[in-house]
Phi, psi and omega in degrees: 000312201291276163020242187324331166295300186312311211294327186253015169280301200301346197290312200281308177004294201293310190308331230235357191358084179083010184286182167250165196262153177290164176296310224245006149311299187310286130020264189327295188303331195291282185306302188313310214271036167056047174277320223288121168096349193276111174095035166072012174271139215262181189292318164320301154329285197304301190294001174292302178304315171333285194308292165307344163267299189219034152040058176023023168280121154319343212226008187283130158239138157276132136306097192265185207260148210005096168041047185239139161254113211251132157203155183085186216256001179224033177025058172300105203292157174265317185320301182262337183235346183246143178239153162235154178315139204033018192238149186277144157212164175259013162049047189302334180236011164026075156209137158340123186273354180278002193211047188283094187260328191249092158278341192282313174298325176280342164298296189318333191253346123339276189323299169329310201274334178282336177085009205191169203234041183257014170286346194259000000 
């Protein structure tokens, strides 16, 4: 189930090219990946941060402040977590930032490191 859930959180990704995603798509992949309560935050928190970082487009990127770039529906910075091409990084969740197909797991490891949900 957890699968199938993931496989059609990544469906929409692909489907939606730059669309913004439904809420309540969102919601579900969120509640399957064990979001909902995680790091003591309720599922409702999290679609606020969705919402308010990149208005649920998968595909929204910022141009951030001294060469930090935000990408994906939970705007995963390049500097500490996401790597880009020629750019140094400290890669925490060592993945490509042209290829955040898994946002859900690197919020989770962001939440983790920060202990709190004030990265966003």
């Amino acid at each position: 189930m957890r699968l199938s859930v993931l496989s059609h959180f990544c469906l929409l990704l692909v489907a939606n090219k730059a669309k913004p995603l439904y809420k309540c798509n969102v919601a579900e992949a969120l509640k399957a990946e064990g979001m909902d309560r995680y790091g003591g935050y309720s599922l409702g928190d999290w679609l606020c941060v969705i919402h308010y970082t990149s208005g649920f487009d998968p595909e929204y990127e910022d141009d951030g402040f001294a060469g930090q770039n935000h990408y994906g529906i939970f705007q995963i910075d390049s500097h500490n977590w996401c790597y880009e091409d020629c750019v140094s990084s400290k890669k925490k969740c060592n993945v490509p930032c042209s290829n955040l197909k898994d946002d859900i797991a690197c919020a989770k490891k962001i939440v983790s490191s920060y202990d709190d949900i004030d990265y966003w």
